[in-house]
Each structure stands twice: as C-alpha cells, then as structure tokens.
N, C-alpha and C positions, 0 to 999 in steps of 0.2 A: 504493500500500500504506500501511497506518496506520503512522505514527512514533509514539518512546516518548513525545514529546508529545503527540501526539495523545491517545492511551491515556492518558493524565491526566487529559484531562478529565471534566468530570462528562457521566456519559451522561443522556440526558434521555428515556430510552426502555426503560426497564426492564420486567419481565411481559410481553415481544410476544409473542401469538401465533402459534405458527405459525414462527417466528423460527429461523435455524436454530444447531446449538450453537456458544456460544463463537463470535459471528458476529463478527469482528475488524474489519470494515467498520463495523458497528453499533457497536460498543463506543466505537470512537475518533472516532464522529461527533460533529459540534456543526453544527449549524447556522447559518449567514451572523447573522441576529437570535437570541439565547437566549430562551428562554421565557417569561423574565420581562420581556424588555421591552413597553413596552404604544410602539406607534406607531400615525397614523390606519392604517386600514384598508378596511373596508368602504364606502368614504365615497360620497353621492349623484355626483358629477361621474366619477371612474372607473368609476361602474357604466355611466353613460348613455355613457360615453365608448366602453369597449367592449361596450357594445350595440351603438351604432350602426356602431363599426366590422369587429363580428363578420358583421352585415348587408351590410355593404360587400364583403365579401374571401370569404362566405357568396357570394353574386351572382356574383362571378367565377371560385369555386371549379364554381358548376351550370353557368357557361357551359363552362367546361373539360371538365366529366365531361359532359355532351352530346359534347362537340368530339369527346375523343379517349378519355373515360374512366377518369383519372385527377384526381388536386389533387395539388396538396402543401400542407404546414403553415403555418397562419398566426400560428404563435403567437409565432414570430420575429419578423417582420415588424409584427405587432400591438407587442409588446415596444414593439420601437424606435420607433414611429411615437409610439407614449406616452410615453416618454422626451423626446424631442422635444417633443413636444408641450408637457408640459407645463415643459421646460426654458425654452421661449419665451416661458412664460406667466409663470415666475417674474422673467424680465428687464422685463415689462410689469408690476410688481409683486406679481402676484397669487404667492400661496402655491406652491410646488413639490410634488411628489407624493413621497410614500414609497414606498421599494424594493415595500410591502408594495401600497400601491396601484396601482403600476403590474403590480403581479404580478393583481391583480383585473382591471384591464384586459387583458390578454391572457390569461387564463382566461375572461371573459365573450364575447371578440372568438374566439376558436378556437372554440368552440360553431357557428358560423355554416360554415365549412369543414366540417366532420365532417356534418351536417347534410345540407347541398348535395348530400353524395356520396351520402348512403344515397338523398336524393332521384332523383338523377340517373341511381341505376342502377339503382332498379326502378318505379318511379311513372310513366316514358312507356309502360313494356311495358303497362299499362292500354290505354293510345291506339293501341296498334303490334294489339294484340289486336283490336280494332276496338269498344270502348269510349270513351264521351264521357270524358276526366281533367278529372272536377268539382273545383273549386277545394278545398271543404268535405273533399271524401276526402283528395287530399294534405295539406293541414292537419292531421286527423287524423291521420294516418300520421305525418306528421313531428314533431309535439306529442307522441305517446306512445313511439316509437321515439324519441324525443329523450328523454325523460324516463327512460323504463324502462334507457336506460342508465346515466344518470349514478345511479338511486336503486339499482341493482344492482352497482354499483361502489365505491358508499360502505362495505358488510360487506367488501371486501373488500381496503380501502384499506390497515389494518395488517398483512395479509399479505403483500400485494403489495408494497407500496410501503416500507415500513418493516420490516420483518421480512427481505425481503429486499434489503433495501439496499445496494452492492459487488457482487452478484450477477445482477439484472434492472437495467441501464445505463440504459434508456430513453432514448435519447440524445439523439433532440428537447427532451424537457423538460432533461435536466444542461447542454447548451447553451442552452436559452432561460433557464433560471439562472445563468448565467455571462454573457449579458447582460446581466440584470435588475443583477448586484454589479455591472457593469464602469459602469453608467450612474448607480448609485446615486446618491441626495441627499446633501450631506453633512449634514443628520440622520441618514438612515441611516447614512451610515459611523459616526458618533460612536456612534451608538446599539450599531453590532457591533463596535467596542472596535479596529478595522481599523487597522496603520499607514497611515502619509502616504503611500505609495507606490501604495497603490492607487487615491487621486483622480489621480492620472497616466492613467491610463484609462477614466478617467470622461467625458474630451468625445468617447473613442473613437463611444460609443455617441449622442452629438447628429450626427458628420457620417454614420452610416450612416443616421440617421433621415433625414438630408438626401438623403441617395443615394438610399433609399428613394421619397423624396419625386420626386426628379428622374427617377425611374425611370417611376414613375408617370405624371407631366406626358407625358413622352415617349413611352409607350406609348398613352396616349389619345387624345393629338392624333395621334400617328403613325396610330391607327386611325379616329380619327373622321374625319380629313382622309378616307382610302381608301374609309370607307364612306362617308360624308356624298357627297360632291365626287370621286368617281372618279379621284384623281389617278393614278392608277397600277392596271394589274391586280391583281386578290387572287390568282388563281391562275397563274401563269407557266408554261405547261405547252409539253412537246416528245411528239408521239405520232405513230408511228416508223412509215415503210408496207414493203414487202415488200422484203427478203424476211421483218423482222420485224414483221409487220402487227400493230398493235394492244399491241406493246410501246410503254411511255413513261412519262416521268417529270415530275413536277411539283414544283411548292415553295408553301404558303400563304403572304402573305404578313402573317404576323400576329405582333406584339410578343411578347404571349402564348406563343405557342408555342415561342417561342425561348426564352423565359427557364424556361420548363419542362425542357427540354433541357441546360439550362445548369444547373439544382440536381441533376436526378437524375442524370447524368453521362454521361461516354461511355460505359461497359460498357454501362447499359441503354439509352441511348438508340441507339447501336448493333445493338443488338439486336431494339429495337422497328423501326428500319431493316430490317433483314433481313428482317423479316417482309412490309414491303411492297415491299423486292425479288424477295421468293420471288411475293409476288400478281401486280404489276404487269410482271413482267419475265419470270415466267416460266410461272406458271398462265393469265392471260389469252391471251397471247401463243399458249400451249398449246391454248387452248380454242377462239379462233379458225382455229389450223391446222389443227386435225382436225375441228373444226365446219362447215369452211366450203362443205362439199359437201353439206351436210343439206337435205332440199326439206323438210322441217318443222320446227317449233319444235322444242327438245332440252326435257322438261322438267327441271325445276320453270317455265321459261318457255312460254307461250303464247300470243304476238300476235309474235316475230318471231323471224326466223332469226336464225342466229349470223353469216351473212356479213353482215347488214346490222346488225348490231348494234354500237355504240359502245363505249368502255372500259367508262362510266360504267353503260352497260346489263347488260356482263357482269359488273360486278362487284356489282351490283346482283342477278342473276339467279343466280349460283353462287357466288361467292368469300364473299359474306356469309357460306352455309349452311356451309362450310368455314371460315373463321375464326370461326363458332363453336364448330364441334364443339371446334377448337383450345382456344379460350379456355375452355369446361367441362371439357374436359381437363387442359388446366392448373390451373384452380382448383383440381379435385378430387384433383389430384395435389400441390399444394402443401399442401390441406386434410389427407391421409394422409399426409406426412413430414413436419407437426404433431403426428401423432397422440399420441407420447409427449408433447409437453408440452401438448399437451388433457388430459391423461391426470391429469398433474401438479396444474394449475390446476384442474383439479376436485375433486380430493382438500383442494388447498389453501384453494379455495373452500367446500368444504362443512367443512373444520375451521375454519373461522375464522369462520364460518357457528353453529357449535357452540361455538367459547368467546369470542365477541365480548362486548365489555360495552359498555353504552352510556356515550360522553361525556358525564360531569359537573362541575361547577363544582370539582372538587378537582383531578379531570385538568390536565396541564399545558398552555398555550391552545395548542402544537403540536402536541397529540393529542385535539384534540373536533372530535366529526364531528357531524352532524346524526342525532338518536336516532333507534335501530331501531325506534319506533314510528308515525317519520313515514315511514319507509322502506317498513313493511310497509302501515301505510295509505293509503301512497300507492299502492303497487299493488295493492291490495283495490278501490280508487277507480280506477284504470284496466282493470281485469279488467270492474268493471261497466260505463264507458263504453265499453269494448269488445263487450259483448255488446248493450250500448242502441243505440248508435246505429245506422240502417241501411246508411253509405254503406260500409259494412268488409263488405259482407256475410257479416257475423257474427254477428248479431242473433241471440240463447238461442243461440248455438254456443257449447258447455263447452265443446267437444273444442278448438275453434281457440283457444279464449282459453286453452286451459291449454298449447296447442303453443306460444303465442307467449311464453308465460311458463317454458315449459321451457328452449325454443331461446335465449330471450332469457338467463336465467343461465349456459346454458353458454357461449353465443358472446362473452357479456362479459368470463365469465372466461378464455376462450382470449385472445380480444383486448386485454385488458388485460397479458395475462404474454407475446404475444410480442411487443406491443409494447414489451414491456419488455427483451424478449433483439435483435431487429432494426429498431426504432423500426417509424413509422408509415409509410412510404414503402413496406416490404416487405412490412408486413400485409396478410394473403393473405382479404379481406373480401368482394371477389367470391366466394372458394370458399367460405366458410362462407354466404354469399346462397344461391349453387348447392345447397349441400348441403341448407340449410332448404325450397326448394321443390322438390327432388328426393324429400326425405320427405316434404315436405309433401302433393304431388305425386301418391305413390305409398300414402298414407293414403288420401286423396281415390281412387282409382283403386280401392284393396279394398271402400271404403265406398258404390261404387257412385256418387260424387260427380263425374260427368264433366259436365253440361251446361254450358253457358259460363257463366253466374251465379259458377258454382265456380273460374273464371277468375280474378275478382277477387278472391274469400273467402284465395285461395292467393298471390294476388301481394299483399293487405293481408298477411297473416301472415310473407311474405316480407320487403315492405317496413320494417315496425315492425322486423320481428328484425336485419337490416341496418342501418339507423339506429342501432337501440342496441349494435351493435356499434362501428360506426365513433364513436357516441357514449362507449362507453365507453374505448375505444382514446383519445382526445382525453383525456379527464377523466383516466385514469391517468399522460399524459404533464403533465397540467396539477397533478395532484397530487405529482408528482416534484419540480416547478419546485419547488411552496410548499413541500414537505417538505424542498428543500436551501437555502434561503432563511431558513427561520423562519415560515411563515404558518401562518395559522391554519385548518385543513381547512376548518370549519363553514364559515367566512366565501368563501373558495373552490366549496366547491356550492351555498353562495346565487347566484353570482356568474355560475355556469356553467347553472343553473335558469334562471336570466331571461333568457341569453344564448342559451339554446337555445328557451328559450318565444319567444322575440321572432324571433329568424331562421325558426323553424318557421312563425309566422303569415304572416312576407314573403315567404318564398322559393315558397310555393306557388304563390301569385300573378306570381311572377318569371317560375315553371317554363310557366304556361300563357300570358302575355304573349309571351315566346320564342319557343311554340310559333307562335300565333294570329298574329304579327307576321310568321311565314315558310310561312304557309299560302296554298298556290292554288289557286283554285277553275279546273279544268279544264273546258269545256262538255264533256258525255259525244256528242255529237251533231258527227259528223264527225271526231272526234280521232282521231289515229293512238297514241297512249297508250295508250287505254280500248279491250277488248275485251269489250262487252256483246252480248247477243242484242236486235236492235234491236226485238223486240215485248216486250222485260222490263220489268215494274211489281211495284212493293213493294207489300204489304200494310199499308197504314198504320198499322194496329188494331198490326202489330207492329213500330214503330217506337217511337225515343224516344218518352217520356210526358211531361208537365209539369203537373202539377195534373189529371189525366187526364183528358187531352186529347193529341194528336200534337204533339208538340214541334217549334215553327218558328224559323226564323231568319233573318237578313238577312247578303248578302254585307258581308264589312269590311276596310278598307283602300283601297289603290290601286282595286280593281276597286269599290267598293261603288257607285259612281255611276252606273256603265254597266247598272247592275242593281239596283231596289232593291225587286225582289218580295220577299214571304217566302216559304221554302219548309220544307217537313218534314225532317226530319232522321232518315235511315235507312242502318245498318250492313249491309253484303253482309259474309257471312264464308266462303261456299262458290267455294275457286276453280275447283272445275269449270263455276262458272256464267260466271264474268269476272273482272274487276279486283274484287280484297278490298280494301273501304275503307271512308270515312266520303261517303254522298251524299246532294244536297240534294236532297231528289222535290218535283214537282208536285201538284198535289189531287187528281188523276188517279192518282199513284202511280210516274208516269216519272222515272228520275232524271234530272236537266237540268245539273248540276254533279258531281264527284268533289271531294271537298274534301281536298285532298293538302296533308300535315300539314307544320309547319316540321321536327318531329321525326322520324326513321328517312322521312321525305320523297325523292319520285326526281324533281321536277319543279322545275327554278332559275330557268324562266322565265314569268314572267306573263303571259298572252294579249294582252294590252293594250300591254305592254312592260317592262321592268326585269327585272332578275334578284335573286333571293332568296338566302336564306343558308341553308343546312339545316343540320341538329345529325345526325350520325349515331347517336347514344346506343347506342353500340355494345353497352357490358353491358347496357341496358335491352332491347334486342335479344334478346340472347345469354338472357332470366330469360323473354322471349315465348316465342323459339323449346321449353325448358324444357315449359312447362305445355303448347304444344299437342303438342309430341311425343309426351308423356304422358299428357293428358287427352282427346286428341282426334284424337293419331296423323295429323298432318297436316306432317309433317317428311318432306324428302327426304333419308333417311338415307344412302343412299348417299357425299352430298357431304358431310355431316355428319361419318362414321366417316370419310373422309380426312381432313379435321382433327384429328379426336381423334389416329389415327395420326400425322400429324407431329408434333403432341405429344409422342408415346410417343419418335420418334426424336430427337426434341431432348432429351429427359429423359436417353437411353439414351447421344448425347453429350455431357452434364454444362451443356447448356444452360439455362437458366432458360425454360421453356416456356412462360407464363403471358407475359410481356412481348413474346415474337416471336409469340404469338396476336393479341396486339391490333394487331401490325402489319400480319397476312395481313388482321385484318377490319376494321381504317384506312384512309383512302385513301390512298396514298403522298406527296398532297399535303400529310396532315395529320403523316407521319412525320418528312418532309424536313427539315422548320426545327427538329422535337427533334431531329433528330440532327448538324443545325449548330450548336446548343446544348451540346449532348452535346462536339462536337469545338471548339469556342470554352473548352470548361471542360478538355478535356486540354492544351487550349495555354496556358493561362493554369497549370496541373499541374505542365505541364513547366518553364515560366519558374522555376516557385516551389521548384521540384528542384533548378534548377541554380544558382538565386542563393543559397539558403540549405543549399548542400554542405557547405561546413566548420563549420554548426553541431550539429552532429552528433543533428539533431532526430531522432524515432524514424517509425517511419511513421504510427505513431497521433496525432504533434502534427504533420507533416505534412497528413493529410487534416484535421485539426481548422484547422492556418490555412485551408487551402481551404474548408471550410464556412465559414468566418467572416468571409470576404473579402468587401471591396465591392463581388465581382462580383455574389456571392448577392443581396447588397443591390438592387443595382440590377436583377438578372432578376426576384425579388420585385416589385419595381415596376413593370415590362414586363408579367404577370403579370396584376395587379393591375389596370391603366389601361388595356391592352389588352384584355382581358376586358370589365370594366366597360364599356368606348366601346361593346363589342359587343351590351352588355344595352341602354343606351338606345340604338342604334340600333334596334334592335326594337323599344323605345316608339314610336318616333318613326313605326315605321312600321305602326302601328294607327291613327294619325291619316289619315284619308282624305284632305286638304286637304297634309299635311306628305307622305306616301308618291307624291300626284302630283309635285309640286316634285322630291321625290328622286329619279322616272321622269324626269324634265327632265333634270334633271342628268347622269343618266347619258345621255341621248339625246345631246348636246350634246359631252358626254364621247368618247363613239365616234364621232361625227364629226369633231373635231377636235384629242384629246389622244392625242399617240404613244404616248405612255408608256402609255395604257390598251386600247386598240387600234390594230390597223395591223400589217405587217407585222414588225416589230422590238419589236413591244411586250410579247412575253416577256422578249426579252435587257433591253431600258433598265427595266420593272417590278423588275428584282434590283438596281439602283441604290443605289435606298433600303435596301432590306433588308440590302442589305451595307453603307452606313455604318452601320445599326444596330448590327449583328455586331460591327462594327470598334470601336464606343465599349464594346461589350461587355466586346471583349478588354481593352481598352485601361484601363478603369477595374477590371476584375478583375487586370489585373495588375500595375498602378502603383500601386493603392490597398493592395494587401495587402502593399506594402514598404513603404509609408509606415505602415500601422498598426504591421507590424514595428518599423520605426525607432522609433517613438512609444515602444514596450515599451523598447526597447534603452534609449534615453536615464533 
C-alpha cells in the first residue's frame, strides 16, 4: 500500500487515460530511475546481446511446446544471464551495463519465447493436415503474428500498464524488475538516489547468473551425453501384463522436463500427472480389456486389432482423439470464465484507442511510445502483405485479412490484461487459438469454404492471431518491467521489434530442421504399419508442384545412402483409402516410401537401425483435429465428446481442466519428470516453511522467496541446455555421414551398455536422473537460505 511518503512525491504521470479515480497506487509511484535522468540505453551491444539470446531460449522454448506444449518465461533468466554477463565484462575492463540496458536485453531476449509458442502450437497442424510446412509460410506467420502484436499493444500501453498500475500485478514483469534493481550498476544506483543498503544485493543477482549458467552446462551435457552416446535409456518404462495388460508407467529422461516441473509447481504439475494417470493406467488398460475379443479393427483404427496392439499404438489410435476433445474443452472453458475481463479490456482498449495522444518531445522520456502513425502504418503495410503474398492462402482475401486484424486486437487486449491479473504461465492462449479457428472455422463453413486449400487460409489466420497474442502477452509483461524501473517505452519496442523480427526469421527454420531430423521414411511394400490397396497409384498431375512440374525429392539423413532415387512427392488424405500421410511415388505413380514426420510422428524406429525422437505437438494436434472436424467432418467424435466431458467433470470439481487435458493427450513418459519437478519444488516449499516460521513472513513473501530461489535458477538452466542439446541433436542428424556414426553408437550401445539396454536397464537409466533431482533439491534449498542470510546481514 502507498505510504504518506510515498504520496509526496512528485507523480510523473499525470492526464492517464483511462486511469482509474484517485488511483492511490498511481499517485504515490516513482519509478526505480526519475525521468529526468538521461542513462545509456538503447545501446548497439545489449541489442545484439538479447537478440541473440532471445534466439537461444526462442529454440528451446519450440522444443518444449513440440514436447509437451507449454514454455515458460524467459525474461528472468535473460535478466540474469545479462547481468552477469556483463558484470564479467566490467572486471575485464570493459564498460558495465545500465539497469536501463540490461532491461533492453531481456525485452529483446523474451521476444524469442513468446514466438516459439505461437509457433509451436499451430504451424505443424499444417504438416499433421497432410501439407508440405514450407519454411517461407512459417516465416511469415511468425514475422507478422510477431509484429501485429507488439504494434497493437503499444495504444494500449497507458491503459494497461500505467493507468492501471496497483491493480493489473503482472507479476513476471514486477519480478523481472526486482531483478533488474537487485543486480543494478552502481551508476545506476547513484543515478536512483538509492541508499547503500541496496548494493548488498546486488552480487545476489551475478551468483544466480552463475546458477543459471551451471544449470545450463548440466543440462546439455546431461543430454547430449544420452543422445549423442547412448549412455543410459531416455525412456525407462514398466508395462504391466495381466491381469492388468497394457497398464504402465514410464519417466523421460530429460533435464528439461524436470526443471519445467520445478517453476510451474506441484498443484499443476500434479495435475498434468493425473491426466496421464487417468490415460495410461486407466483408459488404455480399459480399452485393451474390452477390446481384446474384437476379430476387427475398432475404429478410428484400421490395420490392427486391439489385442495385438501396443500402449504406444492405443494411445496413438484413441487416447489422442480424447485428450483432445479434453484440451478444446478446456480452453474454451477457460476462454468463457474470461469472459468478463475480455469484456473489460475491450472497452479499455477501444477508450484508450479514442483519447490516446501520440508521444512527443515535451512528454516525459517514461511516457513516449512509438507514434500512432507508425502503428497504424504499420498494419496498413501488413494487411497488404497479407493479402500479397500466396503462401497465407490469403491472397485479395479482405475477409481473412480483416478477421486476423479483428481477432488480432481483441486477443491482444484480452492477453495483455490477464496477463496482467494471472501473469503469463496461466494465460489461457491455446483457448483464444481454439476460439479464432473455431470462428474462423465456422465463417469458412457458411461461406461454403471447405476444400483443403481452406485448410491452411484458417490455420495462417489462426497462427498470426496466436502469435500476436502470446506476443503481446510478453511485451505487456516487458513493459511493466520498464515502466517500474524508469525506461523508456519507445526504446523498449524498438528492442522487442528486432527481437521478435530476428527469432521469427530462425525459428522457422528450427521448426522444420526438428521436424526433417526425426523423419522416417517407411518402404510402403511389405510393412506391417502401412495399410494401402497394393494396386494404388497417385495421380501425379495432383501432387506437389514446383515450378510446375511434380515436385521431387531425395531420401535424407541416416537412410539417404541406401536410396538415392528421386521421387515425387504426394499427400493421401482419405483414410478410407489407407494410411493418411506424406508419400514418396515412383514415375509410375506407386508410392515406394510413407514419409513419417518427426512431428505428431508414430514411427521411433528407422528400417536401417537407430531410433528417432518424435515431438508430439500436442496443441498443434489439438488446432488439426479443429479444422477437419469442421471443414471436413472427419473427427471421430464419439472419442472426442468423452474428452470434452471429462473436462466438464473436472470443471464441475473445481479442477483446473485445461492442464489435466494435456496430460490425458501426453505420454505419461512426458508427464513423469514434470511432476518430479512439480514435487522437488514442494520439498524445497516445505524446507523454506519450516526454516523461516518465526519470521512471521506473509504467504505472499513466502511464494515470492520461492520464485526467487536458486532452484528457479538452476531449473531455468536445465531448461534451457536440455532443450537446446535436443535442437542440435537434430542438426546433427540431417547430416547423413554424422546420423550413421550416431546409428553406431547406438548399435554398440545395446550391445554392450547396461544402463541403456539389458535387462535392468530401466531401474540403473533412473540413476542419473535422480542425482539430477537431488542437486535440484539441494541447491533450491541451501541457496534460498543463503540469499536469505545475505538480506539479513
């Protein structure tokens, strides 16, 4: 609450619109720098700094939402590493950074996170659709979906952000400022008139960067060791025979996933548990006991029975269609107990819309934004490259370019104001995805716009509007930082423009690398996978194009040597015919390959030898099944509405539904380690309950030391390094010469390392991953009394 000092001082934010009365929060604010001081800022080195690191943490944010569907914030973790950074740089003589430029650097660096996700959750449903994901289309997608949020968020920065200031918490950004002062220069302190007391915790912020760092180291090697060198299985699995056939439980064994478990906590990671206990242990299990006397396929499957079928096959064949319906239930049920404050930020948005004045040289430099005329030009100039270019198929569509421009200001200003009431972990951006191509969807459906073309016209309109959602959700938590700080907006959405231009142009290339790196080419001739009609030929005239002509290709990777014909490139999408895919035909017209993608992928093993990595892109999944249900009515609804209904009954007992969705349609291997994460962060909860009892902390500076602890630190780096090993190991294995060597290794490996096959090499594979755990605990719990103490003294 504001003290009678506080109230003295001078406000530096007078006229807000929008502002609400007599806001007592506003009145007695002052910012970390005053407005008059002039410090560097914008400077060339922190731009390129967090460019490159918003790229970084961008990379391992799209390996995660492949994985399992989520990120979490990088702006923390960006912070600190900058701090650092250039802490180390000042002891080598070079210049130190100011508060104001390390606040550039993690506004430029979070660009790349926000990005990744809008990427990741609807950009493969292209591929899942039975579409080529041309490099050039993601690009676009993610360049104006990156854009159109952050220039839609600018009008609505003094409402939002300022105006309601005390009232929208944002609490990733009030913590990532509370960073930025705790690490400050001491330029900066001099400069905010600061006593002595607060450079006491100013080297707090270099050993998290270190933590940060060590987090990393460990997570990379920890993963490039397991992928490179097979040291140990990735997945440790127990699957149970009768009398409960086909119940069982596994664990990944991946850095990453742990320390994901470990920021978002036990309740949800618990939760998202649940979800693939409910799959794995009890619907599977289910499906094989009353299936198992079927003398035919059950559909939506068609090449095997249920008694001969694997976990991986049933869960593949029914549990998907069911942890979708879930997870679109959940969205839209999170989307509708929104509704009042969509309700709100729309009114707020379109008054502030109406008495916005542009930033000029009189304004105080904590209140100029970048002029409404670069704003509106700038999306007058994306409206047209939206209808110009072809890969959107959108080309002269008003209709879609004015939907993605409708969608796109509402969903920014919903996204911006509740990220402002539950930060950005809570924000519910899959349902507002859901919602934009459910209208979208059902536009296209009146409009008589069902062919598959209209496929992707609905998933670009989809994609852009998700983007600049999660994009502006980032930027309002990026403009909270600078607006408790002292910075300078304008200089802030230059910051966060180049940082999202720049991650937009790498990540797409990341996204189809990933994919292509975990691609097998199955032969269609003799496999027990593929159920084709063995006299079936493609029409080539309607296959891919390329300069029109039939589009060819050559196998790549591990296999490309055993094969290096070219062949045509042709999409089946009717599964009454066979297997729905992407296949390589002969000149004849015979397909001779199924090209089974790394993404929403069912195939681990390569014919040759070695086994692959596949992404389940669960929500990219969850935005496919969407448009065909709708445009093409080829959903098996049946499994679908049980999902939605367990939904409704988790809603109905005060569950959070949306997170136990993603767990029915995870593999359980992928929920296990978040929710040893999840319970490594209440044991570290508990320690920090009972050691700081008699200081009679509240619950709210409670959970604040635990966010703030060097566990965070260190999961952040797990994260981060884990992830990343995973992106260039899928470089690595585009290289045809590098992917044989790493088929070596692994040959070599099952022959002779316990730890990664043999009989006992589930139990010794949890070795490793439990000293991980245990440095987990260990430094979330030892470090956050030592930062204690630090305060105390």
């Amino acid at each position: 609450m504001a003290t009678e000092t506080d109230v003295a001082r001078t406000n530096e934010y007078p006229d807000i619109v929008g502002a609400k009365p007599e806001n007592p929060y506003l009145a007695a604010f002052r910012p970390y720098l005053p407005a008059g001081v002039r410090l560097r800022e914008l400077t060339i080195l922190p731009l390129i700094i967090g460019t490159l690191l918003g790229i970084v943490f961008g990379a391992s944010s799209l390996y995660l939402v492949l994985k399992v569907g989520l990120t979490v914030s990088a702006s923390i973790p960006v912070a600190v590493i900058s701090i650092t950074l250039f802490r180390v740089l000042s002891k080598l003589g070079l210049r130190d950074a100011t508060i104001l430029e390390n606040n550039i650097v993690q506004t430029a660096g979070s660009a790349g996170e926000s990005i990744a996700f809008g990427l990741g959750v609807t950009m493969p449903a292209i591929m899942i659709l039975g579409f080529d994901l041309e490099v050039t289309r993601v690009m676009l997608v993610a360049v104006l979906g990156g854009l159109l949020g952050i220039l839609m968020m600018i009008p609505l920065r003094r409402a939002l952000i300022v105006a309601q200031h005390g009232y929208l918490k944002y609490p990733e950004g009030t913590a990532c400022a509370e960073v930025l002062k705790a690490g400050a220069s001491e330029e900066s302190r001099a400069a905010a008139h600061t006593d002595e007391a607060s450079a006491a915790v100013a080297d707090e912020a270099t050993v998290g960067g270190k933590t940060i760092m060590a987090g990393f180291g460990i997570g990379f090697v920890y993963y490039a060791l397991q992928q490179v060198f097979k040291t140990w299985k990735e997945v440790p699995t127990k699957v149970f025979g009768k009398p409960f056939d086909a119940g069982s439980i596994s664990i990944e064994n991946n850095p990453a996933l742990l320390g994901v478990g470990y920021i978002i906590g036990p309740r949800i990671s618990a939760i998202i548990m649940g979800g693939g206990v409910l799959s794995y242990l009890v619907l599977i299990p289910a499906i094989k006991y009353f299936g198992a006397g079927l003398a035919a396929p059950l559909a939506p499957e068609t090449a095997h029975l249920i008694k001969d079928m694997t976990v991986t096959q049933i869960q593949k064949a029914y549990i998907l269609y069911i942890g979708a319906g879930a997870v679109a239930a959940g969205g839209i049920i999170s989307l509708f107990r929104s509704l009042p404050t969509i309700w709100h930020g729309m009114k707020g948005g379109l008054a502030d819309l109406r008495g916005s004045r542009a930033a000029n040289e009189n304004a105080p430099r904590t209140d100029r934004d970048l002029s409404m005329k670069f704003v509106i030009g700038g999306i007058i100039v994306m409206l047209i490259v939206i209808m110009i270019v072809p890969q959107l198929g959108l080309r002269w569509n008003i209709f879609g370019a004015l939907l993605i421009v409708a969608f796109g200001f509402l969903f920014v200003t919903v996204s911006s104001r509740l990220t402002g009431e539950i930060g950005s972990s809570s924000n519910p951006i899959s349902g507002m995805t859901v919602a934009t191509l459910l209208l979208t969807c059902l536009a296209f459906l009146l409009l008589k716009w069902t062919a598959p073309p209209y496929f992707v016209t609905a998933l670009s309109i989809g994609g852009i509007v998700c983007i600049a959602a999660s994009n502006g959700g980032t930027t309002s938590q990026d403009l909270k930082t600078g607006f408790l700080v002292g910075s300078t907006p304008k200089n802030q959405q230059i910051a966060i423009l180049v940082g999202a231009l720049a991650s937009a142009l790498v990540l797409g290339y990341i996204l189809l690398w990933l994919n292509q790196s975990s691609t097998v080419y199955v032969p269609v001739a003799g496999s027990k996978e593929i159920s084709m009609p063995a006299n079936f030929h493609f029409n080539l005239a309607n296959c891919e194009q390329s300069g029109g002509q039939p589009k060819q290709e050559h196998l790549i990777g591990s296999q490309a040597s055993s094969d290096t014909n070219p062949y045509f490139v042709c999409h089946q999408t009717d599964p009454a015919v066979g297997n729905v895919g992407r296949y390589l035909v002969n000149a004849q017209g015979a397909p001779v390959y199924l090209s089974d993608p790394g993404i929403n992928g069912v195939i681990t093993e390569r014919p040759g030898g070695g086994t692959v990595t596949k992404y389940n892109a669960p929500k990219a999944t969850l935005m496919s099944y969407i448009i065909k249900g709708i445009l093409s009515r080829q959903l098996p609804w049946g499994l679908v509405l049980l999902g939605v209904f367990i939904a409704i009954v988790l809603e109905l007992a005060g569950i959070p539904s949306l997170a136990f969705a993603v767990g029915v349609y995870l593999p359980i291997s992928t929920s296990a380690p978040i929710f040893v994460g999840g319970m490594v962060r209440l044991g570290v909860d508990k320690y920090l309950r009972r050691k700081f009892a008699g200081k009679n902390l509240s619950e709210e500076q409670l959970v604040a030391e635990g966010d703030k602890s060097s566990g965070v630190l260190l999961a952040s780096g797990y994260i981060a390094g884990g992830a990343l090993a995973g992106v260039v190991y899928a470089f690595l294995n585009l290289k045809e010469s590098v992917a044989t060597r790493l088929t070596h290794i692994e040959t070599w490996s099952t022959a002779n390392n316990p730890f990664f096959e043999g009989a006992r090499s589930d139990l010794l594979a949890l070795i490793p991953f439990l000293l991980l755990t245990i440095l987990l605990y260990m430094v979330g719990r030892e470090m956050v009394l030592a930062g204690k103490r630090a305060r105390e003294r």
